[in-house]
RODO-2510 file (C-alpha; in nm, 4 decimals, decimal comma):
residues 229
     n   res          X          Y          Z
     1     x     5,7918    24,3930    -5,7290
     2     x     5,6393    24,4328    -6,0831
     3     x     5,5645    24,1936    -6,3644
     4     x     5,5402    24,4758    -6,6143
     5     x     5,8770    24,3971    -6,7647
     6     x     5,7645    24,0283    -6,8275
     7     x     5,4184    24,0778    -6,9521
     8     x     5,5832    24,3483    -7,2083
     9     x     5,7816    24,0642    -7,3754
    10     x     5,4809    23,8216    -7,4172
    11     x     5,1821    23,7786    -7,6201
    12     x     4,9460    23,5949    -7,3798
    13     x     4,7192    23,4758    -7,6822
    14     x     4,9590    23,2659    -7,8565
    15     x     5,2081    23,1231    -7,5536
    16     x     5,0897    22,9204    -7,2965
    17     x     5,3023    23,0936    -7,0245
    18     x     5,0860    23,2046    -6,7436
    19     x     5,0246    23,6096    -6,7485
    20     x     5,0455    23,6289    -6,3846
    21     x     4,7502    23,8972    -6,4143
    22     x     4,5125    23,6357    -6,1890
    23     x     4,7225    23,4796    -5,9899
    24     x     4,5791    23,3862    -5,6848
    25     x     4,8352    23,3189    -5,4569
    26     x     4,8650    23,5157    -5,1888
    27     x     5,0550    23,3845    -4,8963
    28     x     4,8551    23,0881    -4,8587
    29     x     5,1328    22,8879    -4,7815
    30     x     5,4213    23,0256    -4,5428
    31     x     5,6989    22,8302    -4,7446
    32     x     5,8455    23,0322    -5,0456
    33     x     5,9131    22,8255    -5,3835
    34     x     6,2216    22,7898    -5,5303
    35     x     6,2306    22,6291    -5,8564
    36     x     6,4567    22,5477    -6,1793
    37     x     6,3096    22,5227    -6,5244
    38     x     6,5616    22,3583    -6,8080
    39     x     6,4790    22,5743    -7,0958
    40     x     6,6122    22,5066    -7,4614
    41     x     6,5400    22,7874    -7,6204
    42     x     6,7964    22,9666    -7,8586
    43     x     7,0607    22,8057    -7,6043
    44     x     6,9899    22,5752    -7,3513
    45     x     7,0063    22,7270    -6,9899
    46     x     6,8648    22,6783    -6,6386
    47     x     6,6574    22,9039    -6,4954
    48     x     6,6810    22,9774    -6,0691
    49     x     6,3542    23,1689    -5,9520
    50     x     6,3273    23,2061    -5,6028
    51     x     5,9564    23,3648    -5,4284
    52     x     5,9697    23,6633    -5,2870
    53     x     5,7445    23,9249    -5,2180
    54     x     5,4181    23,7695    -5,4408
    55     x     5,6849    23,6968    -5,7560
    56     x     5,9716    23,5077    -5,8640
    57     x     6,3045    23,6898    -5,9006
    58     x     6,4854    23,4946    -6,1784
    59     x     6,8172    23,4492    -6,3068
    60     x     6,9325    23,2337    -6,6226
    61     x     7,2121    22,9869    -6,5209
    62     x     7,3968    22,8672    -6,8801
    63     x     7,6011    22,6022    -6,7470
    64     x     7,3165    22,4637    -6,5152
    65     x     7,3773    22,4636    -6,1156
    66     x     7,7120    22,2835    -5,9602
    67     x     7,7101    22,0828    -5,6249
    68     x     8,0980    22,1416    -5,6089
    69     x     8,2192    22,4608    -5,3903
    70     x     8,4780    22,5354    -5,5833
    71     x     8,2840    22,5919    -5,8807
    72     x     8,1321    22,9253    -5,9875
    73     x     7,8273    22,9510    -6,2002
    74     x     7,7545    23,2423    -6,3884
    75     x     7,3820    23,3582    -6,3530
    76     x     7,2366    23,6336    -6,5090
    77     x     6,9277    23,7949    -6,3161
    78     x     6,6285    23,8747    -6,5784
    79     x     6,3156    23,9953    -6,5310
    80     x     6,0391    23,8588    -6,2047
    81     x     5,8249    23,5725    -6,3029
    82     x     5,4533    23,5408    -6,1673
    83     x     5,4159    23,2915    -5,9059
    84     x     5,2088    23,0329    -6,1326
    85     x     5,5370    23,0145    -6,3097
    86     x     5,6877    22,7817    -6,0883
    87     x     5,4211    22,4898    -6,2380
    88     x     5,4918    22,6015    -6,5928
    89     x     5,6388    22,2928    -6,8102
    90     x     5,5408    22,2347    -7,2159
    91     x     5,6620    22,4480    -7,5596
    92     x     5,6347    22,8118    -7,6072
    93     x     5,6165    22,8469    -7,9543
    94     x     5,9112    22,9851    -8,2115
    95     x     5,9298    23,3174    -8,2596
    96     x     5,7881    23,3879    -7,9145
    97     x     6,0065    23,5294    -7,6151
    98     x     6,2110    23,2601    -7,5026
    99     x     6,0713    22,9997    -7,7489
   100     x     6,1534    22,6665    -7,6894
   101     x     6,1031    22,3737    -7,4804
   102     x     6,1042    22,3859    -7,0993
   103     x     6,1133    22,1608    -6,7941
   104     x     6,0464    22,2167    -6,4215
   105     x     6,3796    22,0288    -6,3787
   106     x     6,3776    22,1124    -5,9746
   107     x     6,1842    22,2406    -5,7197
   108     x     6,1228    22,2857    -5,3362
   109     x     6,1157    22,5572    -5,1254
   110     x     6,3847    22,7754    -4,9660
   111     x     6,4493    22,9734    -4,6785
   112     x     6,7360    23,3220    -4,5948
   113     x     7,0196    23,2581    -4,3869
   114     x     7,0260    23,6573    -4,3505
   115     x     6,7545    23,8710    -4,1607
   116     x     6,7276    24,1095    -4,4175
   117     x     6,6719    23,9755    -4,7776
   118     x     6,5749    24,2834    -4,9616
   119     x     6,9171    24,4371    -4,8041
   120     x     7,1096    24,1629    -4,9211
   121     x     6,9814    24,1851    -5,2873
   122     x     7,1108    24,5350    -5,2478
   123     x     7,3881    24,4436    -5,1376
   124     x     7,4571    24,1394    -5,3688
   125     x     7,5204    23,8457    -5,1256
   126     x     7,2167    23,6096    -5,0846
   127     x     7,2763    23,3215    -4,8737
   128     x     7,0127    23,0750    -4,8281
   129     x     6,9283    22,7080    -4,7668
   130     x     6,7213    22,5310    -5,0740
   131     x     6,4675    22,1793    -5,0092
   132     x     6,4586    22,0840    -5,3228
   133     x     6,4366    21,7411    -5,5021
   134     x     6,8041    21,7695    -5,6344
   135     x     6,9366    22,1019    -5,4756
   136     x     6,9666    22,0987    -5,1412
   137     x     7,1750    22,2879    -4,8304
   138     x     7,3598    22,6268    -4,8328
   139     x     7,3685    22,8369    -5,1067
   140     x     7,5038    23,1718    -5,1963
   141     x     7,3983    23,4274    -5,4963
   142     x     7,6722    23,7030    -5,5138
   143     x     7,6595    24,0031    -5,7605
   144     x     7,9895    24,0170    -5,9756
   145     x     8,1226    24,3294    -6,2132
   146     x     7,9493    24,2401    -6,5580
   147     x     8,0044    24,4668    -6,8300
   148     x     7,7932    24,7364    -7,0107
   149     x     7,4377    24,7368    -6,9494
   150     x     7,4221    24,3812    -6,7825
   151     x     7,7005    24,4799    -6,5498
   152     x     7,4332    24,5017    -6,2279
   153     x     7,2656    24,1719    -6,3253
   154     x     7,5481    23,9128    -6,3405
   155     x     7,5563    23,7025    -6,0187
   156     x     7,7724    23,3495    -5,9179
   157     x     7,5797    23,0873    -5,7925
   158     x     7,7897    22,9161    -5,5568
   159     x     7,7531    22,5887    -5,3301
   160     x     7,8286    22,6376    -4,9519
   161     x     8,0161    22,3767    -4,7943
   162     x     7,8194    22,0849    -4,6267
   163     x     7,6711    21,7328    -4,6555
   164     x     7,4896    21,7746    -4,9739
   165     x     7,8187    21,9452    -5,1518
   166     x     7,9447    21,7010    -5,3996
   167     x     8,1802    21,6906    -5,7265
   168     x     7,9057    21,4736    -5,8728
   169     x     7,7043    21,6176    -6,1786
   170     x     7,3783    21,7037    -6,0823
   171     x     7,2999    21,8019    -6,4571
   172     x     7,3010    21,4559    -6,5600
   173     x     6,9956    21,4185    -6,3477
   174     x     6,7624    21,4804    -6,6527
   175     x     6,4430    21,4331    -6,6110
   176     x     6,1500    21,6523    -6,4654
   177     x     6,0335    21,6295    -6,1372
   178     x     5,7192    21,6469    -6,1845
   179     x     5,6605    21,4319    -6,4922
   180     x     5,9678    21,2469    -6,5009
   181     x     5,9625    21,3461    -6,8706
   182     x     6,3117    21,4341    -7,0915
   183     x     6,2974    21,7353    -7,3160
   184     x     6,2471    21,5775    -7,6200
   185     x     5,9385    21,4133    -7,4280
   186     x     5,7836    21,7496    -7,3286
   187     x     5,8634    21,8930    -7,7033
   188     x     5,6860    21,5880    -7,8395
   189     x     5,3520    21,6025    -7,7003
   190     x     5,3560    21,9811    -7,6977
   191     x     5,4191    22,0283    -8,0533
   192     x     5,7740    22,1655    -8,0180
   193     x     6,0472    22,0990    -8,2092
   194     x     6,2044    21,7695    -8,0873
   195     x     6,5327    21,7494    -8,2373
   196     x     6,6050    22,0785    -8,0983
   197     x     6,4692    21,9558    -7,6987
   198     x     6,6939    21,6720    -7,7748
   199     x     7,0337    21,8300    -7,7872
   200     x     6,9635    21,9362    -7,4120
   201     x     6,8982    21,5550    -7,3367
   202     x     7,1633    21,3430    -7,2353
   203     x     7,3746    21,1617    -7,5393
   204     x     7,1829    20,8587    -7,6342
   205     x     7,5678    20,7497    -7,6721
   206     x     7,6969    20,8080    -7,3191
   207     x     7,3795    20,5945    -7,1737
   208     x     7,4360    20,2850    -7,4156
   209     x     7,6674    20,0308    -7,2826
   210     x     7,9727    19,9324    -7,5054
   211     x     7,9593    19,5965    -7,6363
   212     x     8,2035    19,4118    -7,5085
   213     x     8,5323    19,3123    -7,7686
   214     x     8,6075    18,9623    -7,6509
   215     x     8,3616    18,8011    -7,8790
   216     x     8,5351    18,9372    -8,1958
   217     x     8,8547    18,8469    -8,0388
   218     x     8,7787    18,5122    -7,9324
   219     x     8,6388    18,4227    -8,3121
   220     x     8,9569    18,5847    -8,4484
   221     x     9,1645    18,3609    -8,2734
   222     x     8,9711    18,0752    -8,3358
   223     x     9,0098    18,1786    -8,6968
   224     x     9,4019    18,1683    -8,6736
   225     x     9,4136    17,8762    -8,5142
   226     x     9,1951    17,6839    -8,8128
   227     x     9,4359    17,8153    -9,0503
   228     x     9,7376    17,7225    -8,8887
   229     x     9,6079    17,3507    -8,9063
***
């Protein structure tokens, strides 16, 4: 597999991404990576990349990844990713492919369920079992009729049934697992643009506990009461 399509749509001398031109990993460890990166860039979006044959095929999740079987997640396969992608996390800068903040929000490694995985990428019907931090178990990847141009990239990502299928929302998890940072952290010390990272963190107001009523009620009543008398 080639990384010409990737190193087309990046200028090397201005974002951090690695190039993938020196990578030095070659099959020095019999586990292959699997990986997420959070990325707010123009939208924010999760990216799956999964190692195979020396690169990362990679496809751009919008709604994030769902531990419930009955949902269907769009994901839309783009263009391989070098290896030394995997350990990428910081701000590629506006105006750049991509630019934005990102987050290695996941990652593991993963194994087929099928003898054949180049067959089944022809085919379009992946199944595999990920060891990730938050993803974990049976997993499918299935090609679906897209439209136009796109209409032989656009995949479901589906959870199999098993113990680690849930209806909880593994999106709220959102912090990195390898620097336990928030995007608005990562855009901070990288010189991104925080207020944009933010809108991919969770709502300040959803993790703020209500205060309770009673108090106002209590000195309301009491209030009553001293006019009545």
């Amino acid at each position: 597999m080639t990384l010409n399509e990737y190193q087309k749509k990046r200028h090397f001398g201005v974002t951090p991404e690695p190039s993938g031109k020196a990578s030095d990993h070659e099959d020095k460890d019999s586990n292959l990576i699997y990986v997420i990166q959070k990325h707010r860039a123009t939208n924010l979006h999760y990216d799956f990349r999964l190692e195979w044959h020396g690169t990362l095929l990679s496809w751009a999740i919008p709604k994030g990844p769902s531990l419930d079987p009955s949902v269907k997640r769009l994901a839309m396969q783009v263009e391989d990713h070098p290896i030394d992608y995997a350990n990428f996390e910081g701000v590629i800068p506006e105006g750049e492919y991509g630019g934005g903040t990102v987050m290695v929000w996941d990652k593991g490694t993963w194994e087929p369920e099928v003898e054949e995985v180049d067959a089944a990428l022809q085919k379009g019907d992946l199944k595999f079992t990920l060891h990730g931090k938050k993803l974990k178990g049976s997993w499918v990847l299935v090609r679906t009729r897209g439209y136009g141009r796109s209409s032989d990239r656009s995949w479901l990502l589906i959870k199999h049934r098993d113990q680690f299928a849930s209806t909880r929302d593994v999106n709220e998890d959102a912090r990195s697992v390898i620097s336990k940072r928030l995007l608005a952290d990562i855009a901070s010390e990288g010189g991104g643009d925080v207020a944009k990272a933010a809108t991919g963190d969770p709502s300040s107001k959803s993790t703020t506990p209500k205060r309770s009523a009673r108090p106002k009620r209590a000195a309301a009543t009491a209030k009553r009461r001293k006019r009545a008398t």
